[in-house]
C-alpha atoms as an extended CHARMM CRD file, in Angstrom:
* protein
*
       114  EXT
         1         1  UNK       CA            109.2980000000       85.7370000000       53.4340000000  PROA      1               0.0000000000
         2         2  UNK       CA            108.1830000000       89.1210000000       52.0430000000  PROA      2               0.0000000000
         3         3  UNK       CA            105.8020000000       90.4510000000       49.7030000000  PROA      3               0.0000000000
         4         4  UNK       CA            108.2900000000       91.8300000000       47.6440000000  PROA      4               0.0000000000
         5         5  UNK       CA            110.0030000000       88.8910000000       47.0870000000  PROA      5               0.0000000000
         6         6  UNK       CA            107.5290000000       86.9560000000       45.1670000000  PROA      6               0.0000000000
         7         7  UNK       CA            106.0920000000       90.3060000000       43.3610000000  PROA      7               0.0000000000
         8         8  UNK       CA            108.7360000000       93.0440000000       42.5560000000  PROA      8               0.0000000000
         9         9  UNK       CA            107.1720000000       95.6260000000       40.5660000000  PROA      9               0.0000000000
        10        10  UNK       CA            103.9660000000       95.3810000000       42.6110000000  PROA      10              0.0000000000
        11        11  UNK       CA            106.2530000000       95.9750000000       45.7300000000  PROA      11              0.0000000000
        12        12  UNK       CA            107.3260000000       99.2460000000       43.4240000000  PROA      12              0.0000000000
        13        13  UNK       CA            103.4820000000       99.9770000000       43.0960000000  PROA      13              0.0000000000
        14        14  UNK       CA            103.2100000000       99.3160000000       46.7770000000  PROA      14              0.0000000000
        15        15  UNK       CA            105.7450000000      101.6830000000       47.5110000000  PROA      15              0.0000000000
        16        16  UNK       CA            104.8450000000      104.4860000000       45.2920000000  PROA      16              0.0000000000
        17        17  UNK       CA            101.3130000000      104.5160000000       46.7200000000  PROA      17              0.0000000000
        18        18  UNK       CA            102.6290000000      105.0720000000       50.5050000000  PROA      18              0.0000000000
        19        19  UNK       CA            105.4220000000      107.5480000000       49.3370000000  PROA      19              0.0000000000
        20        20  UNK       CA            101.9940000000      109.0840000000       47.3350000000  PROA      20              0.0000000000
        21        21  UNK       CA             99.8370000000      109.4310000000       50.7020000000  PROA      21              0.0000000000
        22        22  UNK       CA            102.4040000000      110.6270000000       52.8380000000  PROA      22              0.0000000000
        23        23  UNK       CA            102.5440000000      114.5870000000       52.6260000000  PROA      23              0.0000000000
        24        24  UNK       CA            105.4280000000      116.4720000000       51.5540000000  PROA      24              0.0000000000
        25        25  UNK       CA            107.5100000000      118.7190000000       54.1890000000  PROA      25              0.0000000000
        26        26  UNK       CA            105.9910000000      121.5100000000       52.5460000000  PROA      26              0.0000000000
        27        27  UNK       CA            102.6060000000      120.9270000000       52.7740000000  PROA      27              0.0000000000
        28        28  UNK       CA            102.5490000000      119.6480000000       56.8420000000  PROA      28              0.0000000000
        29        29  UNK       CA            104.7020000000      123.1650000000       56.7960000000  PROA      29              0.0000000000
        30        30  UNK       CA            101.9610000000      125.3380000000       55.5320000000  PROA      30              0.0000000000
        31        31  UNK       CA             99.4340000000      123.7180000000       57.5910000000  PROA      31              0.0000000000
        32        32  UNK       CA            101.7990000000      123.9050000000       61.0300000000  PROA      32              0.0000000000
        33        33  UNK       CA            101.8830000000      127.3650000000       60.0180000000  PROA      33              0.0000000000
        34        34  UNK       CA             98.1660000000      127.8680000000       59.6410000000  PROA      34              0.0000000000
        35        35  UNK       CA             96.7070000000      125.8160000000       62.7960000000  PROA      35              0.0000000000
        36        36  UNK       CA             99.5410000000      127.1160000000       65.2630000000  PROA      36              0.0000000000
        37        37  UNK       CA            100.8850000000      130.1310000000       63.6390000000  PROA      37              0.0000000000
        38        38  UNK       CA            104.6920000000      129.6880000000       63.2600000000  PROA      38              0.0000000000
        39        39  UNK       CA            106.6790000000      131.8660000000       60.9300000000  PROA      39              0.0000000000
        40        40  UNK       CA            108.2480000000      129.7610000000       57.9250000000  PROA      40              0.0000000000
        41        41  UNK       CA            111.7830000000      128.2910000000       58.3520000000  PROA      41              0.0000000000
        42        42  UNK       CA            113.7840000000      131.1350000000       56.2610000000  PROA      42              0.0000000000
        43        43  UNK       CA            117.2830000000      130.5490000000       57.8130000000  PROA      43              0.0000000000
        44        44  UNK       CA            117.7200000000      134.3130000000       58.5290000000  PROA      44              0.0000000000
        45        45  UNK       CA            117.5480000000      136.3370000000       61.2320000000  PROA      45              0.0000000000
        46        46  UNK       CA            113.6930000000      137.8290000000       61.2250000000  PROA      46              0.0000000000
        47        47  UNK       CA            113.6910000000      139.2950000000       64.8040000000  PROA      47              0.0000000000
        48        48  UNK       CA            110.3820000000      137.4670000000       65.6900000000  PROA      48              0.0000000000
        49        49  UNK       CA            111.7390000000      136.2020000000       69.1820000000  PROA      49              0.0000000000
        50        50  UNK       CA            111.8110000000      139.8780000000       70.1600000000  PROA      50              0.0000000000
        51        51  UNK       CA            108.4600000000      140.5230000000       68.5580000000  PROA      51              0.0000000000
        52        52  UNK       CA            107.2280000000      137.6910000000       70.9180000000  PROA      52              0.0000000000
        53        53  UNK       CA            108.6880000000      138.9460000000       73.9430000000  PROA      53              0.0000000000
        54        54  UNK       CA            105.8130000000      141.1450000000       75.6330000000  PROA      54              0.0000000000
        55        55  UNK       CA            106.3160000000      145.0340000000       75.4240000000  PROA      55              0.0000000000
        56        56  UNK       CA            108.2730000000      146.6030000000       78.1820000000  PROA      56              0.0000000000
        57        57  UNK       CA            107.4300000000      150.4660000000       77.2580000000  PROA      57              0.0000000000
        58        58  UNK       CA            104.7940000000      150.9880000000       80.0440000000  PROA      58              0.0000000000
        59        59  UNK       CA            106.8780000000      148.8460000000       82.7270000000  PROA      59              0.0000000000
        60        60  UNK       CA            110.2470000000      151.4060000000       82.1560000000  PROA      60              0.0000000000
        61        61  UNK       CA            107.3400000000      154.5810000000       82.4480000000  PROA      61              0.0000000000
        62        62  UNK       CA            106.1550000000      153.5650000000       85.7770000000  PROA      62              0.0000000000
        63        63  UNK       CA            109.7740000000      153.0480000000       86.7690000000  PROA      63              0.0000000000
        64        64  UNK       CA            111.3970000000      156.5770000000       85.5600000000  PROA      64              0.0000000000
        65        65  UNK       CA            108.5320000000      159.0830000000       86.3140000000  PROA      65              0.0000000000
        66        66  UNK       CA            108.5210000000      161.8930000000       84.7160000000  PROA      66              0.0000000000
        67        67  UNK       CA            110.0730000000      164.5140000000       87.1560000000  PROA      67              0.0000000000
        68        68  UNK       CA            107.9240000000      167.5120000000       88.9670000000  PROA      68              0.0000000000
        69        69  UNK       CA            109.7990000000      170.1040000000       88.2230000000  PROA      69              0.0000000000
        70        70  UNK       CA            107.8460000000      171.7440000000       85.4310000000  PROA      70              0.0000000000
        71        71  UNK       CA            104.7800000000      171.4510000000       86.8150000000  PROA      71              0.0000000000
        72        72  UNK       CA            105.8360000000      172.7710000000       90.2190000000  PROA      72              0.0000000000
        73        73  UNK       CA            107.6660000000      176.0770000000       88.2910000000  PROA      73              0.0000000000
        74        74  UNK       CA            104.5410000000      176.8610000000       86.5210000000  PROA      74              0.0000000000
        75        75  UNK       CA            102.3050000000      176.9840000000       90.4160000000  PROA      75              0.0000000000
        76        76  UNK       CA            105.2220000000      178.0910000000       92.3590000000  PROA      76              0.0000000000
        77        77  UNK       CA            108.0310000000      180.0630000000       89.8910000000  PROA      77              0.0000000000
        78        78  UNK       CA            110.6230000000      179.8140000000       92.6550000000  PROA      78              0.0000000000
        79        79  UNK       CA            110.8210000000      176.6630000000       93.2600000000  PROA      79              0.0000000000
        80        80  UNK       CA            113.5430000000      174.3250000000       93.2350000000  PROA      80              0.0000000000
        81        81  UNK       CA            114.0390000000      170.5490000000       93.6470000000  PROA      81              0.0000000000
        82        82  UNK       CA            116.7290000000      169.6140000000       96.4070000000  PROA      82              0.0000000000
        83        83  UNK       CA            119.3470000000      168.8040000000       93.7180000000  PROA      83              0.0000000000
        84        84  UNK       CA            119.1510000000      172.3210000000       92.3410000000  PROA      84              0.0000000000
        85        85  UNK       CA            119.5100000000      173.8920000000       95.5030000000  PROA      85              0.0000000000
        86        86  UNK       CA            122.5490000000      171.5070000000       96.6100000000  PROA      86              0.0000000000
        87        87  UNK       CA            124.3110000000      172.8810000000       92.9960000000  PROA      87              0.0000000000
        88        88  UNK       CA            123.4460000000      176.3470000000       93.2600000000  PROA      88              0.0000000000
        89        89  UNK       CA            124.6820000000      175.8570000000       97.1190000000  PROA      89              0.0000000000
        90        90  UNK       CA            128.0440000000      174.3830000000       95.7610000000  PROA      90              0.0000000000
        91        91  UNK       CA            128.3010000000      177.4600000000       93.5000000000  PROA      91              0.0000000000
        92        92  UNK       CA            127.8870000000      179.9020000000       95.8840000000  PROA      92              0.0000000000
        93        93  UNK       CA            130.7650000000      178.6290000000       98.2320000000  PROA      93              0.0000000000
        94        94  UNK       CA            133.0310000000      177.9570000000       94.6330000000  PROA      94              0.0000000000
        95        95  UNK       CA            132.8440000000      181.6430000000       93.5480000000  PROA      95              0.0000000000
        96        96  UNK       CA            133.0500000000      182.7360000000       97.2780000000  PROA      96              0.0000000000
        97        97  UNK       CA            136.4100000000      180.8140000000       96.9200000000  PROA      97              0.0000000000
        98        98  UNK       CA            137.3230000000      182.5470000000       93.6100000000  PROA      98              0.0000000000
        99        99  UNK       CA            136.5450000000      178.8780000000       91.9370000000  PROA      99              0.0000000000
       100       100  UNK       CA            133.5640000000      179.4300000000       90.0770000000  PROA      100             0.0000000000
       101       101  UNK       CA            132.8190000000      179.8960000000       86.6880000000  PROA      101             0.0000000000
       102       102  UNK       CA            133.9660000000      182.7410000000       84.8950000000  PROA      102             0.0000000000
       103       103  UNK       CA            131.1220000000      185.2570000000       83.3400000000  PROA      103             0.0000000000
       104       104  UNK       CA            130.0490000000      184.7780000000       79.8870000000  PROA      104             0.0000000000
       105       105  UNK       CA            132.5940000000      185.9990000000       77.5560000000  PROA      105             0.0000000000
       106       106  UNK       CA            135.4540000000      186.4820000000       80.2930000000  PROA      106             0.0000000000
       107       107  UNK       CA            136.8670000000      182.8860000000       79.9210000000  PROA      107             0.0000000000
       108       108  UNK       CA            140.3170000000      181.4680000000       79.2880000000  PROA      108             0.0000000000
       109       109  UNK       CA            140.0230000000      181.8720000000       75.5320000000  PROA      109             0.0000000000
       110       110  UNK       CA            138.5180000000      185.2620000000       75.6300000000  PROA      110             0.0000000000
       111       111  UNK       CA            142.0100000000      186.3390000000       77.6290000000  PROA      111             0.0000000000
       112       112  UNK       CA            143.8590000000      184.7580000000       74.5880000000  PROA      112             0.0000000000
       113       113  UNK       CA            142.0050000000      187.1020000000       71.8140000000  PROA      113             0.0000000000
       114       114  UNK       CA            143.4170000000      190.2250000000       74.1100000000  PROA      114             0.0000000000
């Protein structure tokens, strides 16, 4: 048989004390928080998963360089980087083929105003 059978309102006693020692959620929260650092359970979306996730700012500069081109210009004022060369190469064969761009001012809508 059990205790509480013979004895109720010391089972009650009994029962009280252990509720009593046991900690509440809040408390073993606050001290979770304190010895292993988690953020408190807010139900909302804080953003601390990205905050976690380790920075990625020097990873995308060492991956996209900063191009040459400046530099180069001020040593060397006529340079030009391949790409330049291939457009202004392009141009020259448009406007040799009457395709080009028109001069500033002597566009489509310009002809309109006449």
């Amino acid at each position: 048989k059990d205790y509480c059978d013979y004895n109720p309102t010391a089972c009650v006693i009994a029962t009280e004390q252990k509720m009593a020692a046991r900690p509440s959620k809040k408390v073993v929260d606050l001290v979770a928080r304190e010895i292993f650092g988690h953020a408190p359970q807010l139900n909302i979306r804080t953003g601390n998963s990205k905050l976690r996730k380790p920075m990625t700012g020097a990873y995308l500069a060492r991956y996209y360089p900063e191009p040459i081109e400046k530099a180069a210009r001020t040593v060397d004022p006529s340079y030009t980087s391949f790409q330049e060369g291939r457009r202004l190469e392009k141009l020259k064969q448009l406007r040799i083929r009457g395709k080009g761009p028109p001069k500033k001012g002597a566009g489509k809508r310009q002809q309109k105003k006449r």
